[in-house]
N, C-alpha and C positions, 0 to 999 in steps of 0.2 A: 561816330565821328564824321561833322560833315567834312565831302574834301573841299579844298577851295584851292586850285593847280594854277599857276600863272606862268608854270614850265612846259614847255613843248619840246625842249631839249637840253641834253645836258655835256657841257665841257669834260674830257678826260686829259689828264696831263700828260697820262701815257706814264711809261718805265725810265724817259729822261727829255728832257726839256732840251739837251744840248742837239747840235744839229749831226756832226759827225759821230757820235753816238748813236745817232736814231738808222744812222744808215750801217751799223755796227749791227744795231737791234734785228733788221729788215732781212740781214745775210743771216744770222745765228740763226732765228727761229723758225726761218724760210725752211732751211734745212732742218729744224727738230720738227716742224710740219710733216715736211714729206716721210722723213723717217717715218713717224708715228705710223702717219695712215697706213704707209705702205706695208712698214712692220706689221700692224692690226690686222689689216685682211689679207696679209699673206697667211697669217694664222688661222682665220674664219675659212678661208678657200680652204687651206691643206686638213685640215679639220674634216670640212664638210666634202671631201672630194676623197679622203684616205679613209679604205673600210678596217687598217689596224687601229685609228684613233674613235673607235666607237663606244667607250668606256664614257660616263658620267662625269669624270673629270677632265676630259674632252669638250664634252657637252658644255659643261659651263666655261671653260675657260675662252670655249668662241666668244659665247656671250660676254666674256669680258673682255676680251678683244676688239667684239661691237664697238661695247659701251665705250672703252676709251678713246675708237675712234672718235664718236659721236661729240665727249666730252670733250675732246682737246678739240672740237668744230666750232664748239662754243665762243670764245675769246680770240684762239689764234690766228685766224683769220683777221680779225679785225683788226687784231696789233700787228699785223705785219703791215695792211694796208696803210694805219694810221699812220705807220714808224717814214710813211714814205711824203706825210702833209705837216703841214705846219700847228693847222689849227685841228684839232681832232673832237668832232662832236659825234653823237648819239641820240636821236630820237626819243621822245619818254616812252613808247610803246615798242621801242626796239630795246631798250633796257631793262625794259620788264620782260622782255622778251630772254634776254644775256641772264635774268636772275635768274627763271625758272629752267630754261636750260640747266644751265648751272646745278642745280639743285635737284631736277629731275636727275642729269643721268649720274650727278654725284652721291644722289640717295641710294639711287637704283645702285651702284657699285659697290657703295658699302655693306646692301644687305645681300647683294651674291657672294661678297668675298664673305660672309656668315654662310652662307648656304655652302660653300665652298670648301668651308673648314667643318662641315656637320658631315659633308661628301667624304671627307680624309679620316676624320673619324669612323663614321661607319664602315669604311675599306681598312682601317688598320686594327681597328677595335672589334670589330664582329665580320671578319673578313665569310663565315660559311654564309653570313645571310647578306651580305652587300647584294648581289643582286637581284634576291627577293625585295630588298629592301627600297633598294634604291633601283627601283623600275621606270621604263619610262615613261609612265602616268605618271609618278611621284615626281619626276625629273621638269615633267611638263607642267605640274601645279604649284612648283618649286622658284620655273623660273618667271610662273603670271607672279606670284607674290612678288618676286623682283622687281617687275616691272608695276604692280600696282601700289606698292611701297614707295618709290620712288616718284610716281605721280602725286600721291598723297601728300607726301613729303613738301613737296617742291609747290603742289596747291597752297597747301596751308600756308608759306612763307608768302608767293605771291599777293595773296589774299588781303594781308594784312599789309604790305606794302604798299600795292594798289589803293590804298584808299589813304594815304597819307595823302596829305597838303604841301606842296612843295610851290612856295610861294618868291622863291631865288635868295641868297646866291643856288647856282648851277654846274658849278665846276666840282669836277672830283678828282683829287689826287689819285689815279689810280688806272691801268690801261684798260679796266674793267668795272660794269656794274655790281656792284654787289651789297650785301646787307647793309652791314655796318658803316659805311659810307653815304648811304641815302638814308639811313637813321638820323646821319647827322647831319645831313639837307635839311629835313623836314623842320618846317616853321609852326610844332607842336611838340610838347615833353613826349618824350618817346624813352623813359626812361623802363618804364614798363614792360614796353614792346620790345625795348633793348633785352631784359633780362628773358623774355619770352622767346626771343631769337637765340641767346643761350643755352636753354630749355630745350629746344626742337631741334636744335645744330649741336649742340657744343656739348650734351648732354649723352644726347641719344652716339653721339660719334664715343667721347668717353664709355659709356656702359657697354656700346659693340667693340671697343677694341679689347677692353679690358676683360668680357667673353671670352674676343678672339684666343687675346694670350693663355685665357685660364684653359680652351681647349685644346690649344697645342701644347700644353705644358703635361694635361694629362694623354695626349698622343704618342709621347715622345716618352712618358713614364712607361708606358703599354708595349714599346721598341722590344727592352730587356728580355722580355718573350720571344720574342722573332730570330729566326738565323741571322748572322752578318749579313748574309744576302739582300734578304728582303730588309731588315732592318735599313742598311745602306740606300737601299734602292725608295725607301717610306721615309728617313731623314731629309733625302736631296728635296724629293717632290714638298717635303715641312720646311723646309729653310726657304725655299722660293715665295712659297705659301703665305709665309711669317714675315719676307723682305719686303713683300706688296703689301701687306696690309701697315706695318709699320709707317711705310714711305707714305701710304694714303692718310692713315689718321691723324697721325701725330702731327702733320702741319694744320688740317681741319680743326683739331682739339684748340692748338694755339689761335687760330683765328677765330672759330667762333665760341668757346670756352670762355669767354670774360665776357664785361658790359660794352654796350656799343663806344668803340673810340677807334681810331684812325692811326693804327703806329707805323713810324720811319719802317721798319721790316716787313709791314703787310705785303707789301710788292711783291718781293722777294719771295717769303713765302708763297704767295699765290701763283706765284711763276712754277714755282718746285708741284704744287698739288696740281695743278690744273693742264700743263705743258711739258714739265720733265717725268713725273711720275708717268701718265701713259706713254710716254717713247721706252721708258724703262721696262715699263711692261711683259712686252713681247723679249727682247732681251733675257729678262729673268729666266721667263719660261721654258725659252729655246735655248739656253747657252747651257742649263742645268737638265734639259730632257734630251735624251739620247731619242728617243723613241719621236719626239717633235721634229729632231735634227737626219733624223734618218726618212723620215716621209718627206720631210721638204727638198732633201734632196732625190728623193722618187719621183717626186712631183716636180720637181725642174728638169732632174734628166727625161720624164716624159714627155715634157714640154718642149725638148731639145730635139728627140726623136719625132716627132709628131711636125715639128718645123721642116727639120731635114727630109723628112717624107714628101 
């Protein structure tokens, strides 16, 4: 396909066009910003600075803490700035820039929260060889797949985007760049490429949640074996497990599950996977982990004592 670009930048409408709204926009998400990060690497610190959270599902759940800092750095930003102009534009190499982010660390999250749920398995299912099993060689080759899964990912979409012809119009209803939206810029049948965006997205997010659920279902069958104790204590850690991954796919599936088109809800949606699902995150985690809640308070009160010194 040759390209033939007459764009150099592209209009976003943003989340509302009205003005006393936009400064409604500017204070709400200001504060699910800070929350997130803050939430995020208060978890990567206490994580990585507590020698009781040394367990493998520690390990990744920094990494998932990372990541959704990273992801909500993507967009939020930018709609907070935009919520504060009138006219809200974006660069074409800054937008390609918004997909692959995007898609990098959105890849990358869904195949850890897989990795994550193979992690609960092998600890509740074959708990005398969890830590033969799950060593931290294995932990370590566990989380490159992560991260080279999600490049992959997020290549292959770029790839084929970058070379569309986007010959104007250039506005895009939407606070954000993303697939289905600059399919429907393109001044070429992308009707292909639409279903092929399905396929890579909409497909692969489907088959890993429907995984997901079918591994916690036999997790949780596995319980009946266990004392209340542990039972109780391997439920809490599956219920949190099961609330993130729910809250991540199930908007993904809706957005990119179908043919390329542009609906009244995408926003909405996008908001909830991209901006409230990682603030919820860390939440889930800490409000349901006794063990999370009890090192983060070690770790302020030593923070406390260390000041007053």
């Amino acid at each position: 396909m040759e390209r033939r670009n007459n764009v150099t930048e592209f209009i976003l409408l943003g989340l509302t066009e009205n003005i006393k709204m936009q400064k409604i926009v500017f204070a709400v998400f200001f504060v699910i910003y800070i929350i997130t990060v803050v939430g995020n690497v208060l978890i990567v610190f206490t994580i990585t600075a507590s020698t009781s959270l040394g367990s493998p599902m520690y390990f990744f759940l920094a990494y998932l803490s990372f990541i959704d800092a990273c992801y909500s750095s993507v967009n939020t930003p930018k709609l907070i700035v935009d919520s504060l102009h009138e006219k809200k534009t974006i660069l074409f190499n800054g937008c390609m820039t918004q997909v692959f982010g995007e898609h990098f660390f959105g890849g990358s999250e869904g195949i850890l929260l897989t990795v994550m749920a193979y992690d609960r398995y092998v600890a509740i299912c074959k708990p005398l060889h969890y830590t033969t099993i799950m060593n931290r060689r294995v932990c370590g080759l566990l989380v490159g797949v992560v991260w080279i899964g999600g490049f992959l990912h997020a290549t292959i979409q770029i790839l084929f985007i970058f070379r569309l012809p986007f010959c104007g119009p250039n506005v895009i209803d939407h606070f954000m760049c993303d697939l289905n939206p600059l399919l429907n810029l393109a001044c070429t049948d992308t009707h292909t490429l639409g279903l092929f965006v399905a396929a890579n997205s909409g497909f692969i997010c489907l088959l890993n949640f429907l995984l997901l659920m079918v591994s916690y279902v036999v997790i949780l069958r596995s319980l009946r074996t266990h004392s209340s104790e542990g039972r109780r204590k391997a439920l809490s850690t599956c219920v949190s497990h099961i609330t993130v991954v729910v809250l991540f796919f199930v908007p993904c599936i809706f957005v990119y599950m179908r043919p390329a088109a542009t609906l009244a809800v995408d926003k909405a949606v996008a908001v909830f996977y991209t901006i409230i699902t990682p603030m919820l995150n860390p939440l889930i985690y800490t409000l349901r982990n006794a063990q999370m809640k009890n090192a983060i308070r070690k770790l302020c009160n030593r923070k406390v004592v260390s000041d007053g010194v």
